[in-house]
C-alpha positions as CSV (number, residue, x, y, z in Angstrom):
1,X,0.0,0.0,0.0
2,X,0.9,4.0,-0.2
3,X,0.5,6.9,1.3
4,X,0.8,10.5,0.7
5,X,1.2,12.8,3.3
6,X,0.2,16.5,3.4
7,X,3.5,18.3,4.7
8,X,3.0,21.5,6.9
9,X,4.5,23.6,4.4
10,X,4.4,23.4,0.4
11,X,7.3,24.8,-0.8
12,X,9.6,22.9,2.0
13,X,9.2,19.8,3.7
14,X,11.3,17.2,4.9
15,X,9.8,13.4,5.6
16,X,11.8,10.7,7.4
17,X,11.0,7.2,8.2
18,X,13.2,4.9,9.9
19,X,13.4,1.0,8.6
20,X,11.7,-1.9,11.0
21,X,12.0,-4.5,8.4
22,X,14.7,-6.3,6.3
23,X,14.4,-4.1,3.2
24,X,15.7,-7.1,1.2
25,X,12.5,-8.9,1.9
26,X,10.2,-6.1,2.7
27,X,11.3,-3.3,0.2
28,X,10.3,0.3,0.4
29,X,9.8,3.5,-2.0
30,X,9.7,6.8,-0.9
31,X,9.7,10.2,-2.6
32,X,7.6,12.8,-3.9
33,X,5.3,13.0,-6.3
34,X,1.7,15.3,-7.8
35,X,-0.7,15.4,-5.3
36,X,-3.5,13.4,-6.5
37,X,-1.9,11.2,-8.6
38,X,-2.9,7.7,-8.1
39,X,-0.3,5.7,-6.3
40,X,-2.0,2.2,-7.2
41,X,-1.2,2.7,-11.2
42,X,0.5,0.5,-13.2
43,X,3.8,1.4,-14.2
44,X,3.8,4.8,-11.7
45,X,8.0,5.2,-12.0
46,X,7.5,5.1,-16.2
47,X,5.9,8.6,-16.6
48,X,7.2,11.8,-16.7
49,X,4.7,13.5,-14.7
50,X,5.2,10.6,-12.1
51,X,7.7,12.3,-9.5
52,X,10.8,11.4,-8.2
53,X,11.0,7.7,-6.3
54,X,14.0,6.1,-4.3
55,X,13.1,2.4,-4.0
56,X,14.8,0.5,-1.1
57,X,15.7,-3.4,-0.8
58,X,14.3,-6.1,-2.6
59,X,15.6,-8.8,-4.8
60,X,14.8,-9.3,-8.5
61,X,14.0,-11.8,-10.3
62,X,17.5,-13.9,-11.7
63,X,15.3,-14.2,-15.1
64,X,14.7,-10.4,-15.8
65,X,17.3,-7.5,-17.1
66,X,16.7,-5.4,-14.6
67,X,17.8,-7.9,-12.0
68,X,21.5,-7.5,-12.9
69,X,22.5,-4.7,-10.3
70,X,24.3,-4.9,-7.7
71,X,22.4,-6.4,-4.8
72,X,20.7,-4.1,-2.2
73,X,21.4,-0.8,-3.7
74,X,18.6,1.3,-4.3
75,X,17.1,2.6,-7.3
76,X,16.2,6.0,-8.2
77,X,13.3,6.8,-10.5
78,X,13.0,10.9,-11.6
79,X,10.4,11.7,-13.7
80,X,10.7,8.3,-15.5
81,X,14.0,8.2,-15.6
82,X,15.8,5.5,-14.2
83,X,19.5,5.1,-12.2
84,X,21.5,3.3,-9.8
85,X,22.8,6.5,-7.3
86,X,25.9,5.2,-4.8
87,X,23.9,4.6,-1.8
88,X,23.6,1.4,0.5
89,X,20.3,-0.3,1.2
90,X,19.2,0.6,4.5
91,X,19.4,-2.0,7.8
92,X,16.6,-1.8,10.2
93,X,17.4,0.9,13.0
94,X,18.6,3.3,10.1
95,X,16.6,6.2,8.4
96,X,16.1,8.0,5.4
97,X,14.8,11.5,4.9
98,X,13.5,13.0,1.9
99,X,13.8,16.7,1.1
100,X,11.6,19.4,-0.8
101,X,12.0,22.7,-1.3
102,X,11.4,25.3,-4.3
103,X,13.9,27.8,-6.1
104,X,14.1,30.6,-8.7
105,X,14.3,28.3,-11.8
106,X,16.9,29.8,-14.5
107,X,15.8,32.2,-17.1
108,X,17.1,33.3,-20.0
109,X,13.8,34.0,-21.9
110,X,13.8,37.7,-20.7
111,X,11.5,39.3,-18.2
112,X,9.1,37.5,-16.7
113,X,6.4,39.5,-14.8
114,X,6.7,36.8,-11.8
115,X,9.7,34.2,-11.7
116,X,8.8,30.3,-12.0
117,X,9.9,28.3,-9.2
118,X,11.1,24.8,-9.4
119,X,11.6,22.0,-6.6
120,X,14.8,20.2,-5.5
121,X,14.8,16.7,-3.7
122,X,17.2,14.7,-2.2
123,X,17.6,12.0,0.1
124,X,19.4,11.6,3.0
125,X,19.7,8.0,4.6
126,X,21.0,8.1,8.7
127,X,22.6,5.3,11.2
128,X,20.5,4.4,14.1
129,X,22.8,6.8,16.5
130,X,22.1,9.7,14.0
131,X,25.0,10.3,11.8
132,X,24.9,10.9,8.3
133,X,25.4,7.5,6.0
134,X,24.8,9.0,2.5
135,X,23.4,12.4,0.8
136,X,22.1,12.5,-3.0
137,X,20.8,15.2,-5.0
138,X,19.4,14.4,-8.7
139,X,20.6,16.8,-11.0
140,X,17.1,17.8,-12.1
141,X,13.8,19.6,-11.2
142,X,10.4,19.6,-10.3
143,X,7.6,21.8,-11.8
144,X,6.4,23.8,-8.9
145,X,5.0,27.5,-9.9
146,X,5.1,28.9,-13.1
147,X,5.9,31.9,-14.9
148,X,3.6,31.7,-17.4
149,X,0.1,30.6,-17.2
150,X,-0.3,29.8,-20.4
151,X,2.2,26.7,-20.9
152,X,2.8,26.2,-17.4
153,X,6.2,24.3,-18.3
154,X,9.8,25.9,-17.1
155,X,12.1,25.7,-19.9
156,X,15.6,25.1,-18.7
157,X,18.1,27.9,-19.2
158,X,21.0,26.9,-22.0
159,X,23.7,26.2,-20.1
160,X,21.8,24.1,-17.9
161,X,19.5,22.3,-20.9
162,X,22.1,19.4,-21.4
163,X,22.3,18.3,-17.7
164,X,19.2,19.0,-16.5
165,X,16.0,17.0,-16.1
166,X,12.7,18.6,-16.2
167,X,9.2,17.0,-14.6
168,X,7.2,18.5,-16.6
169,X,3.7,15.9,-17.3
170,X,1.0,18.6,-17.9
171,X,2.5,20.9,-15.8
172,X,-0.5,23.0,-14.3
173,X,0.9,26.6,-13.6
174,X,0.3,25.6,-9.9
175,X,1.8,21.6,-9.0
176,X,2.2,20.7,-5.5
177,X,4.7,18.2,-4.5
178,X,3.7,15.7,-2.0
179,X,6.1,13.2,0.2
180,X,4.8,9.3,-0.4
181,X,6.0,6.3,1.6
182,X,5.4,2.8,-0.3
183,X,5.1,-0.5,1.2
184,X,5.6,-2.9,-1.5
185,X,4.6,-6.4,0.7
186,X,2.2,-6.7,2.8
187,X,2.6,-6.2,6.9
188,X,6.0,-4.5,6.2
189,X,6.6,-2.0,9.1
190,X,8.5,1.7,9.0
191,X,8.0,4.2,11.8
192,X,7.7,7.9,10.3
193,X,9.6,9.9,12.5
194,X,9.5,13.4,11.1
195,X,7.3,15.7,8.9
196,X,8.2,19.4,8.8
């Protein structure tokens, strides 16, 4: 099952959980993604209005492609884009925390009467006594507020175009991000420790 969580403040939030389970048999997703989007699709990582997903533990199949990773480490989905970042796979006792929070998007498209904002994430996983394990950062941005109202979609600035990843979907000139938590079996356990 899912959940999405309404965080205190829209244009900043951080979420945490901290692990019960053996990730390897109990994996986990969390992330952000469009408020109302349905979290029981089919497919929910493919699109590119979808969000931004880290999903934790599990063990794949020996018979399919995507099963040849290196076991344990998690999988990052942006906007239906798919990568392996450098992080472990979390042991119960340890924590990650997912952050949100909106900027000035780049513009070189001259004046704009009100700038478009974008949104950030990254993830943060912490030891049981609190020290910092691993940080990432995608390299890539959320639709949040735009400048115009009649696309609604941020176009990245030039020098940023090549190595930047836009969520775009259908872009509404107003998107709110929302933190999710996954459970992918049944009975899995996580405690949600923070939401600010």
């Amino acid at each position: 099952g899912g959940v999405m969580f309404e965080p205190p403040e829209n244009r900043s939030f951080r979420f945490t959980v901290q692990v019960l389970d053996n990730l390897e048999q109990r994996p986990i997703v969390v992330g952000v993604a469009p408020s109302g989007v349905d979290l029981a699709q089919a497919n929910l990582f493919a699109g590119r209005d979808s969000g931004v997903f880290l999903v934790i533990g599990g063990v794949g199949s020996k018979d399919l492609i995507s099963a040849l990773h290196a076991k344990g480490r998690p999988t990052l989905h942006f906007c239906g884009e798919r990568s392996r970042p450098n992080m472990p796979c979390l042991r119960p006792g340890e924590r990650i925390s997912v952050d949100y929070w909106e900027e000035d998007a780049p513009n070189d498209h001259g004046p704009v009467l009100q700038r478009a904002q974008v949104g950030r994430v990254g993830f943060t996983t912490w030891a049981a006594s609190g020290k910092k394990l691993a940080q990432i950062r995608p390299q890539g941005s959320l639709h949040a507020r735009a400048a115009s109202k009649s696309t609604g979609i941020v176009p990245p600035s030039s020098d940023t175009r090549r190595r930047e990843q836009h969520c775009r979907g259908s872009a509404p000139p107003l998107r709110r991000w929302r933190p999710v938590l996954l459970l992918c079996v049944p009975d899995s356990r996580v405690s949600l420790d923070e939401l600010t």
